[in-house]
N, C-alpha and C positions, 0 to 999 in steps of 0.2 A: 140441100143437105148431101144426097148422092154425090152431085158431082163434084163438090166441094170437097167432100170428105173422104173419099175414092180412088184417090188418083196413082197414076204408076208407082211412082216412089212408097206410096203407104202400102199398097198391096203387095209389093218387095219385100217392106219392111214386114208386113205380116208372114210373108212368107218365111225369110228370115228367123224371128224370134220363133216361128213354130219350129223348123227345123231345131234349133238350137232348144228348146224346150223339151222335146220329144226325142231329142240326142239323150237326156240325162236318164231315160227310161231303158237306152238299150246299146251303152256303155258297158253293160255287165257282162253282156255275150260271150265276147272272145276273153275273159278276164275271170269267167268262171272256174277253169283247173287252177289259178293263180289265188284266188283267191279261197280256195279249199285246202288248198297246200297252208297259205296262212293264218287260216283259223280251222284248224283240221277238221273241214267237215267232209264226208262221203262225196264218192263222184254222185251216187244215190241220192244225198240229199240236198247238192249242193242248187239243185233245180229251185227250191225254196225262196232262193234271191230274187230268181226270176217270179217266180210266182207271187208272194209279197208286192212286190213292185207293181206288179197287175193289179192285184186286191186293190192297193191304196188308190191305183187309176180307179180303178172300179167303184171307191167309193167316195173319190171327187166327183166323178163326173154326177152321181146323184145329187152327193151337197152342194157344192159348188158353182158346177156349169151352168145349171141351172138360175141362177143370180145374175147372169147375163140378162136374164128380162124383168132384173126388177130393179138391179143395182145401176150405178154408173159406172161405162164397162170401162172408161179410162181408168178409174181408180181400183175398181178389182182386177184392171188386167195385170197393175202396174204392182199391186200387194201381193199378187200369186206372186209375181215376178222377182220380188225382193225375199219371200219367204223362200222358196225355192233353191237361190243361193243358200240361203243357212243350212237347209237340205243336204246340199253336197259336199258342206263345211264338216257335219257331223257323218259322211261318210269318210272324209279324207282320213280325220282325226280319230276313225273308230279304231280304239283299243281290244273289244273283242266282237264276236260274231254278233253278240246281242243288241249294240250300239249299228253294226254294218245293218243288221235287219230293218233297224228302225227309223235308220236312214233311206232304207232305200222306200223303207215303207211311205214315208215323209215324201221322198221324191216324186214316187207315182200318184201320191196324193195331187201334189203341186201341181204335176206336170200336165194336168188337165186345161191350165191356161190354153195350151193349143188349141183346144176344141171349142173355149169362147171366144180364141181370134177369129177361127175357122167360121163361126154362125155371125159373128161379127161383121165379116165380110162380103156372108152372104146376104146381110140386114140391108145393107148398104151400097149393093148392086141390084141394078135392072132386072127385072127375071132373064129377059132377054138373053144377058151376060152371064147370071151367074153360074151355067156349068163351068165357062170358061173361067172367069175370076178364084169357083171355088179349086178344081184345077191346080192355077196357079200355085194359090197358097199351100197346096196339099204336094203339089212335086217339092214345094220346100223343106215338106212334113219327111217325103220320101229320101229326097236328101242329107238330113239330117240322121236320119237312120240309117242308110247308106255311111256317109262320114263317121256317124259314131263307133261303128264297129273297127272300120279302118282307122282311124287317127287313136282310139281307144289298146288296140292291139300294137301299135307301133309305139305311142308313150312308154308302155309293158314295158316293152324290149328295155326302152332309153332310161326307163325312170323309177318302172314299179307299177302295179297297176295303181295307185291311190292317185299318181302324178295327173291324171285326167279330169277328175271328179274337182283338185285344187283348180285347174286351168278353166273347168266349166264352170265354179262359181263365179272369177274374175269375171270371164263373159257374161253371163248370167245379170252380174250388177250393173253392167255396162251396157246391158240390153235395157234394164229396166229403168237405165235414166235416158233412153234414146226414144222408150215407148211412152213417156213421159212428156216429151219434149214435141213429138209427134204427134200421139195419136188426137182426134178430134174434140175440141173442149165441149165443142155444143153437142148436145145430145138431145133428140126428141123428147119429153119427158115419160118413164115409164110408170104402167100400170099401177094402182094404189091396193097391193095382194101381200095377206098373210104369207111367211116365209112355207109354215109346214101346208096351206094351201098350192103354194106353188111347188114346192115338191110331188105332192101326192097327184098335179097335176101331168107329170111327166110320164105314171103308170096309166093316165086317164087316156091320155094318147093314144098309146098301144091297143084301146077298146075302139078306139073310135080312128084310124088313120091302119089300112089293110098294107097300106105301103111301107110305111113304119115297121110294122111286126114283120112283113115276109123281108124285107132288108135285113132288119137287125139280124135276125136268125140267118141267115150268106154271112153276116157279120163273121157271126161267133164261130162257123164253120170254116169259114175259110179264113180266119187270122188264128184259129186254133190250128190248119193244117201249115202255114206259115212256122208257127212256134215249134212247131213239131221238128221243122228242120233247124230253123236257126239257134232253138237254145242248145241242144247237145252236139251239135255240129263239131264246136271246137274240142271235144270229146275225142272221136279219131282222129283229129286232124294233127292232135298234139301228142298223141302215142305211135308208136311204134307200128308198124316201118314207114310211115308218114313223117312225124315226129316236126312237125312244124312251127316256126315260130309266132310269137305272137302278130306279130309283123305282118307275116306272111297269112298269117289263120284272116288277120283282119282285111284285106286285100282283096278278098271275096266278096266282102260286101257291096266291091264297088261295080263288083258284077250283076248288082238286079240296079243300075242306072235306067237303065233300059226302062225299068217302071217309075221312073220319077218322066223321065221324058215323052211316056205313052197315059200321064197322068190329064194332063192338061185338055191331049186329043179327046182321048173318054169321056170327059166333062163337054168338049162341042158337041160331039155324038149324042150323049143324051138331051141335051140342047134342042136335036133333032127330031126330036121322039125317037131315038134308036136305043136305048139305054138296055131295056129286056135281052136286044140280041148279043152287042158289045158283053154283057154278063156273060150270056150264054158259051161264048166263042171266050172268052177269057175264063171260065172254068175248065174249059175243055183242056186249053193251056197249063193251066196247074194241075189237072191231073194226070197231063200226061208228062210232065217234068219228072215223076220219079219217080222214073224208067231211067233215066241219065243220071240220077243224083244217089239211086241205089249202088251205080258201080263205082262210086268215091274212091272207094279204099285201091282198086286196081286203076282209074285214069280222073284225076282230078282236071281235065277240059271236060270231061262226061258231069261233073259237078259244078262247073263254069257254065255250062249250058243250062243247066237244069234248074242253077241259080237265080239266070238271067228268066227262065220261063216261067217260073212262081211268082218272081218277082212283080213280073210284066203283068201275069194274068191279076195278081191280090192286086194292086194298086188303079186295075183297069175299073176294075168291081168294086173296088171303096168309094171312088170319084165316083163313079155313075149312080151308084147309093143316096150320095149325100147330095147330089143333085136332083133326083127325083123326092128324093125327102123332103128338101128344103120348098118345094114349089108346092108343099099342102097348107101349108100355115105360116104364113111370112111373120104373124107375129109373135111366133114359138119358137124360134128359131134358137134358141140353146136350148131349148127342153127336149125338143125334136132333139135336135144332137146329144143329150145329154144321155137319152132314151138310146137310140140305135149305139154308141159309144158306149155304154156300159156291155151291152153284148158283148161287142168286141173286146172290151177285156176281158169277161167269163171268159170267152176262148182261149184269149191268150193264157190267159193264167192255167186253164184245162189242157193248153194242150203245150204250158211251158213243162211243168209236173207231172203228166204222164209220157211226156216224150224222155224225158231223164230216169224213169223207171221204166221206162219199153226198154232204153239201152241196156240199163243194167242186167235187164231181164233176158232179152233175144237181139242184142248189138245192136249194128247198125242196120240190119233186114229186119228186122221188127219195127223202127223206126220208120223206116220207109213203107210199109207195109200200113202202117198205122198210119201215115199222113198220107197217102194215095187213097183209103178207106172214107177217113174227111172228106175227101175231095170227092169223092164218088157221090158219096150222100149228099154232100152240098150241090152237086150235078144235078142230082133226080129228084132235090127240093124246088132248085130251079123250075126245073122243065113242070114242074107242079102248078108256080106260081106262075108261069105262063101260059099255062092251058087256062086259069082262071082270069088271067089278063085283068083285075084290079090294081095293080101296079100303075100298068099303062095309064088307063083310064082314069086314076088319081090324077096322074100329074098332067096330063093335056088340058081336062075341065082347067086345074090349077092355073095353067099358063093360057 
C-alpha cells in the first residue's frame, strides 16, 4: 500500500494542493488597507478578516480533520476541495463586508484540507521517512503562503484585490479534479466509530500523549508571534513616507523562502532524534528577528532580514513538531493533527487581532515589542519541555 500509494509525483501533488489550499487563508494580508478602503472598515478593525479566517481553521480542524480516520480520505479530500472553491466565489462576489466575512469564514473552514493531506502522507510513509516526506509536503504549505502574499499584492496593483480570490477558485477546481484523478483509490479500511466519539477523542489525546500538549502550546506561541508581524505589516508599509505598493508590500513575503527550504532539513533532523535542539536554536532565531524588523520604518533590508529569520525559525519548528507528533500514534494520525493544528490557529487568530490593536495603539514598536514578548515566552516554554525530556522520549520508544 505504501509504496504503491507514495510515490514522488503524489507527494508533489500533495504538496502542491496544500500550498494552493493554505494560499486561500492568507491572501488577505497585503490586501487588508484595500480592502477597508472598500468596505469602510477601521485600520482597528480591519484585523477581523484575519482573525475569522483563523476561527473558521480553528473550527475545521476539530469537525473536520478529524474524518480523515474514519472517512474515505479520497472523497473527503476531494469535497473540501470543491466546497472551497465556492468559498472564494462568494468572496470575489461579496457585495458588503458581511458576505466578505463569511466568506472568508467559509475559507478557513475549508481550508483545513491541508492538514488531512498533510496526516495523509504521513499515514502512508515509513516512520523511517516521515520527517522527510512530512517536510516535503509542508515546504509546499510554506510556499504557498510565501506566493500568496506575493502574487495576492501584485493582482491589487493590476486588477483590484477581488482579482485573486476569482484566479484561486479557477485553481482551486482544477486541483480538485487532478486530486481526483490521483490520489489512491484503495484504502485500508477505517475504524467502525461514532462521529462525536471520534471528535471527543482528539481532546483525549492531549491527556494521554505529553508530546502533543507541549507541541501544540510552541504551536500557538509561535504562529501567534508570526501573525503578530505579518497581519499589520502592510499597515506601515503602505503609509507614508514608505507608501508602498501592493506589489511591492507583497515582495516580502518571498523573503522567508528561506523557511520553505530549511523546512524539509528540520524534518531529517528530527528523523535523528535532534528535534528538541533544532526547536531550541530555531526559537532562538525568531526572537532575535525583531531586533531588524523593529527598524522597518528607517531600512527596510533590516525587515528583509528579519523576515527571512522568523520565517526560517517558525517553519523549522512546525516540521519538527509534526514529526515528533506523528511517531506516537500512527493510527491517529489527523486527530493527532487536528489537535496540535487547532492551537495553531488560536494563535494565529490571538495574535492576528491583537497585533492590529497594538498598532493602533503604540505603532509599529508596540508590535514588535509584543511579538519578541511571544517569542521569549515561547523560548523559556521550551527550555521547560526539555528539562522534562517527555518529548524526546515519546517519540524514540515510538520509532
Amino acid at each position: 500500500m505504501k509504496s504503491q500509494s507514495l510515490n514522488s509525483s503524489v507527494v508533489l501533488l500533495f504538496a502542491v494542493a496544500c500550498g494552493l489550499a493554505v494560499g486561500n487563508v492568507y491572501y488577505a494580508q497585503p490586501l487588508l488597507d484595500a480592502m477597508a478602503e472598500a468596505f469602510a472598515m477601521s485600520p482597528a478593525s480591519i484585523g477581523i478578516v484575519v482573525t475569522l479566517t483563523q476561527i473558521g481553521y480553528g473550527v475545521g480542524l476539530v469537525l473536520l480533520v478529524p474524518l480523515g480516520d474514519l472517512l474515505n480520505r479520497r472523497r473527503l479530500i476531494v469535497s473540501q476541495t470543491l466546497l472551497s472553491a465556492a468559498a472564494l466565489l462568494i468572496i470575489a462576489l461579496a457585495p458588503t463586508s458581511l458576505w466578505l466575512l463569511l466568506g472568508m469564514t467559509l475559507t478557513g473552514l475549508l481550508a483545513v484540507v491541508t492538514q488531512v493531506l498533510v496526516a495523509y502522507a504521513a499515514t502512508l510513509t515509513d516512520p523511517a521517512q516521515r520527517g522527510r516526506v512530512v517536510g516535503v509536503v509542508t515546504s509546499g504549505i510554506v510556499v504557498g503562503i510565501l506566493l500568496a502574499r506575493t502574487i495576492a499584492g501584485a493582482m491589487a496593483d493590476l486588477a483590484g484585490w477581488r482579482a485573486i480570490y476569482w484566479l484561486s477558485a479557477g485553481l482551486t477546481l482544477v486541483m480538485a479534479l487532478l486530486l481526483f484523478r490521483v490520489l489512491p483509490k484503495a484504502e485500508a479500511p477505517q475504524p467502525a466509530t461514532r462521529y462525536s466519539a471520534l471528535i471527543a477523542s482528539v481532546f483525549s489525546l492531549f491527556k494521554e500523549e505529553p508530546v502533543l500538549r507541549q507541541r501544540a502550546l510552541l504551536a500557538l506561541l509561535t504562529f501567534a508571534s508570526a501573525m503578530v508581524l505579518w497581519t499589520p505589516m502592510v499597515l506601515p508599509l503602505a503609509a507614508p513616507p514608505l507608501s508602498l505598493s501592493h506589489s511591492e508590500i507583497g515582495l516580502f513575503g518571498l523573503a522567508g523562502a528561506a523557511g520553505a527550504l530549511a523546512a524539509a532539513r528540520a524534518g531529517h533532523l528530527a528523523d535523528r532524534g535532534l528535534g528538541q535542539w533544532v526547536s531550541g536554536l530555531s526559537l532562538l532565531l525568531m526572537l532575535g528577528s525583531w531586533l531588524p524588523i523593529a527598524l522597518t520604518q528607517s531600512s527596510l533590508w533590516a525587515l528583509l532580514l528579519g523576515v527571512i529569520t522568523l520565517d526560517l525559525g517558525l517553519q523549522a519548528v512546525h516540521v519538527t513538531s509534526q514529526s515528533m507528533i506523528y511517531s506516537v500514534r500512527p493510527e491517529a494520525q489527523s486527530r493527532l493533527t487536528a489537535g496540535y493544528m487547532l492551537f495553531y490557529s488560536i494563535g494565529s487568530a490571538l495574535g492576528s487581532i491583537g497585533s492590529t490593536a497594538m498598532y493602533a495603539w503604540a505603532g509599529w514598536t508596540g508590535v514588535c515589542l509584543l511579538g519578541a514578548g511571544i517569542n521569549a515566552v515561547a523560548l523559556g516554554y521550551w527550555w521547560l519541555t526539555l528539562k522534562s525530556g517527555a518529548p524526546e522520549r515519546c517519540a524514540t520508544q515510538a520509532g
